[in-house]
C-alpha positions in Angstrom: -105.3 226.9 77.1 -104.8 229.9 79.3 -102.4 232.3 78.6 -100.2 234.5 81.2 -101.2 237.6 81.8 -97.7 239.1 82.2 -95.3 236.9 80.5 -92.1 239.7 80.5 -92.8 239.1 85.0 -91.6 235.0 84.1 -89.3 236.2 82.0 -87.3 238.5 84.1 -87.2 236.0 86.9 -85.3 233.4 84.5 -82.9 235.6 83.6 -82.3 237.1 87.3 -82.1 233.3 88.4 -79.1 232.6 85.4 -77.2 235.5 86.6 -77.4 234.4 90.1 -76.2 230.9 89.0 -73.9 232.2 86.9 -72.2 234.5 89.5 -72.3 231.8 92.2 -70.5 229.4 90.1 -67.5 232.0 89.0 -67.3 232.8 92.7 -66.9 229.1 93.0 -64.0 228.9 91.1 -61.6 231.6 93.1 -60.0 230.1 96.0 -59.1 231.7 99.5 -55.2 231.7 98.8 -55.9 233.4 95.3 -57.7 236.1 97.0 -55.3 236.8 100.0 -52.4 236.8 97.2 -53.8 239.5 95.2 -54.7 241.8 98.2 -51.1 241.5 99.6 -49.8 241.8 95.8 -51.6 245.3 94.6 -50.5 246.4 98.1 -47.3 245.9 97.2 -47.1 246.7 93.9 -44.5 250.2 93.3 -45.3 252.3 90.0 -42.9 251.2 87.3 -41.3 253.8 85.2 -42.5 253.2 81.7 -40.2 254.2 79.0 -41.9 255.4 75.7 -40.6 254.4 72.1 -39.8 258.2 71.4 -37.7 258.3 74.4 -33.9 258.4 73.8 -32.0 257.5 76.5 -28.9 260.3 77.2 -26.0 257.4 77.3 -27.1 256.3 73.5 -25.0 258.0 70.8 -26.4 258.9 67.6 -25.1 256.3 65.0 -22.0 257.7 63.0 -22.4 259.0 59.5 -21.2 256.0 56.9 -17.9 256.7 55.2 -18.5 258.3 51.7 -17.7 255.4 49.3 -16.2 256.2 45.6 -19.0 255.1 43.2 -17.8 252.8 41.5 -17.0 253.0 37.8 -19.4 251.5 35.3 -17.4 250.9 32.3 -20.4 249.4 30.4 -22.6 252.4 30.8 -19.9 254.6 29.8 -19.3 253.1 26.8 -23.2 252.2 25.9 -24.3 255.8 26.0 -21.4 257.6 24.2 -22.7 258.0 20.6 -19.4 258.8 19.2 -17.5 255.8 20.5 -20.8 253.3 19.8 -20.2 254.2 15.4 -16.5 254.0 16.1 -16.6 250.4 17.4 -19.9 249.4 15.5 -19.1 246.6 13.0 -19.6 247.4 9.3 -22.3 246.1 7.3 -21.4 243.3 5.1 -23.0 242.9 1.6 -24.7 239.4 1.3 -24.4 237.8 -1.9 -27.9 236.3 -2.4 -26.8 232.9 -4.8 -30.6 232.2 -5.7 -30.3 235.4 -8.1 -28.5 235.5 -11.5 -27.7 232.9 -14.1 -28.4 229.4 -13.1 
């Protein structure tokens, strides 16, 4: 079997031939009207004005400060961290009578 002498020369052909196929057939796809209708539409086309997110416009008015609102009262902390009134209104211990003890 005889080799080739320069096998990078068949190579390079194949891929030149696929990239000529492959260009012809993408060319293939656009149409005249599609091409005529972008020309006429980048010649038209005006520069929009692009507004950035950090941009405020000058008719927008800051947000108004909230109303301060009374904090309301938390009668159950109040009463669950004063020490004082916690022993006043603790209930007392009661003695339990254990009736497995004594005489029996």
């Amino acid at each position: 079997m005889e080799q080739a002498k320069y096998p990078y020369k068949a190579i390079s052909l194949l891929v030149s031939l696929l990239l000529l196929l492959g260009t012809l057939l993408l060319a293939g796809c656009q149409t005249a009207e599609s091409d005529a209708d972008t020309a006429e539409t980048v010649a038209v086309a005006e520069p929009e004005l692009v507004e950035t997110a950090t941009a405020v416009s000058p008719t927008e008015e800051p947000p108004a400060e909230p109303a301060a609102e009374p904090i309301p009262v938390d009668n159950c902390l109040d009463c669950h961290t004063n020490k004082d009134l916690l022993i006043q209104t603790a209930d007392p211990e009661e003695e339990v009578i254990n009736e497995n003890e004594g005489e029996g």
